[in-house]
N, C-alpha and C positions, 0 to 999 in steps of 0.2 A: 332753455338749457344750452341749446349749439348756439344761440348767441351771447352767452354769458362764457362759454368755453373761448367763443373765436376772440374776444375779449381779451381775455385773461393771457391767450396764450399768444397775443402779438408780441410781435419781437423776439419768437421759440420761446418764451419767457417760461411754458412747463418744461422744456430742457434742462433747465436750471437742477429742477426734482433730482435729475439722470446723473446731474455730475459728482453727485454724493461728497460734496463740499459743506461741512455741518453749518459753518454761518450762513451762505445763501441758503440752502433746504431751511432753516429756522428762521429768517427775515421770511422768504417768500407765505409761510404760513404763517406767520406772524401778522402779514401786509395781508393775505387772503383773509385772515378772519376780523379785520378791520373796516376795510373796504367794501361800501356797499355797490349795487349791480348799477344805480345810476350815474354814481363817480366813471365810471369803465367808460360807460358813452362818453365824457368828457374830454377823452384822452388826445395827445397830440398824432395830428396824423401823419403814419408811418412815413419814414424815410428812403431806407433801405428793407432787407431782409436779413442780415446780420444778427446774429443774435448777443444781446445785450450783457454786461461783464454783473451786473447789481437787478434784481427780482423789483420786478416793477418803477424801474428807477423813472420811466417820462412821468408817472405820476407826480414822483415830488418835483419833477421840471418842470408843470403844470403849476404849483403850487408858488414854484421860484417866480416864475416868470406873472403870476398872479399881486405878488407883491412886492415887485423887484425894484420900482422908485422907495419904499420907504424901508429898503435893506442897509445897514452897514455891518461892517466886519466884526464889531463890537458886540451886535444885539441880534443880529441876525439866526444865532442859535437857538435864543430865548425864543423868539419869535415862531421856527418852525417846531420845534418844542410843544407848542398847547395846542396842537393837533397830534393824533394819535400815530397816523402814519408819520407828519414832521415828527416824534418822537422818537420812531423808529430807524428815520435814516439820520435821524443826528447821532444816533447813538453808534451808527454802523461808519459815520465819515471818521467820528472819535476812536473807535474801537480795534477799524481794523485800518491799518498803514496805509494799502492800497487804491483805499475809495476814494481819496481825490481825483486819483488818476482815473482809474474806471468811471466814476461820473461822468469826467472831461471827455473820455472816446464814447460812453454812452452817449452825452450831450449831443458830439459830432454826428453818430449816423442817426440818431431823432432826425434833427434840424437841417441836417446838411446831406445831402445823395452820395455817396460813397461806392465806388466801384470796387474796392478791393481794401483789403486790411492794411496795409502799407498805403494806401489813400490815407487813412484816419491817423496812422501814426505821423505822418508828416504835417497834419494839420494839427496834431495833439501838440508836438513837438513847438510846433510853430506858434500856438493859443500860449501854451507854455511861457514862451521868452515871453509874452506878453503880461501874462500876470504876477504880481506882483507877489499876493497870496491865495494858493490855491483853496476859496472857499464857493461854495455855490453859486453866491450872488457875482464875484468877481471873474468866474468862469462862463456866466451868462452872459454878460456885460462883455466881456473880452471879445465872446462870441457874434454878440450884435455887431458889436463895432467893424470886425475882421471879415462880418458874412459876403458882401461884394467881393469881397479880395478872395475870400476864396471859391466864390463861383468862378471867380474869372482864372481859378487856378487849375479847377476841377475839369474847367472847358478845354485849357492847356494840353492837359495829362492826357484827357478822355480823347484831344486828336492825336497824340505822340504819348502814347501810354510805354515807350522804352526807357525813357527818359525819369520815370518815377523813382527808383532805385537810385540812380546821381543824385536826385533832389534830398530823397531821405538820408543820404549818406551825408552831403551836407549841413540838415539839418540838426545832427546828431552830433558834428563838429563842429559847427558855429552857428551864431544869430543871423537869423535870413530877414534885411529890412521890408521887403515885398516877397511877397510869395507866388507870386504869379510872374513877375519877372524873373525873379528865380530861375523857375520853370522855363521860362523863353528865352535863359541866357544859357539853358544848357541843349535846347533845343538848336540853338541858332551854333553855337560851340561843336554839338557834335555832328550839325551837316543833315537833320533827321530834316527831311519833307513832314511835315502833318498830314492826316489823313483829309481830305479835302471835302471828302461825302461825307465825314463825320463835322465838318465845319460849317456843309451847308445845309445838314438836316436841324443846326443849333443854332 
């Protein structure tokens, strides 16, 4: 039982319960009474400690990334569809506005280390310009591709974490062709030293 609990509630994912939003509280039991106790072992290992915008959503990023060469934008619905929980979250990315977008910042702190919420919006932002259409497969894909660029952006930040806020504001006004230059063009612009022990402990 405490390891079918520690399970379920990675990512605060029983927080969800608390926030008395009826569609998440209705997917999250929805996905609990679907999901058997050996899928749970399967799951991607944690990122951050953030907690997630969609009820079990690295599950179905588990699933994406399980069949993600034989995805296109065309079929790729059908496809997470004839599984029970893919039924579930196609119906939630159809249903409700927002789930592109929350997948995408779910996506980020899975896969990616994240210090702070304005971390993720800048790399949302930035995956963003990048895709063309925001569906799973193409938000995974964006993801691979962009994942160097943005370690080397997070190492930035994480030595001159002042500097994040100019980044974001940036990002929010225009297309940023590198992200980690970015970052080191506003570094070097505004005179900031890096932290030097956080450079050499990386």
């Amino acid at each position: 039982l405490t390891s079918l609990i520690a399970n379920i509630d990675q990512y605060e994912n029983l927080e969800i319960l608390a926030e008395k939003t009826d569609w998440k509280q209705e997917m999250f039991l929805r996905v609990y009474r679907v999901v058997s106790v050996e899928q749970y072992q399967k799951v991607t290992t944690k990122g951050t400690s953030n907690r997630l915008n969609i009820p079990f959503s690295w599950l179905f990023m588990n699933s994406v990334d399980t069949c993600l060469d034989s995805l296109d934008d065309q079929t790729e619905f059908d496809i997470y569809s004839k599984t029970e929980i893919g039924d579930l979250f196609v119906k939630c990315w159809k249903n409700i506005k927002e789930a592109s977008t929350m997948y995408l910042h779910d996506l980020i702190q899975v896969k990616h280390v994240c210090s702070t919420v304005e971390e993720v919006e800048v790399i949302a932002l930035y995956l963003k310009s990048k895709i063309k259409s925001l569906t799973p497969s193409q938000i995974h894909r964006s993801f691979e591709e962009c994942k160097e660029e943005l370690i080397k952006f997070s190492f930035v930040i994480h030595c001159s974490p002042t500097i994040l806020n100019n980044v974001l504001f940036k990002a929010k006004e225009e297309q940023i062709e590198q992200l980690h230059v970015e970052a080191l063009d506003q570094m070097f612009d505004l005179k900031i030293q890096p932290d030097f022990a956080v450079m050499a402990e990386n």
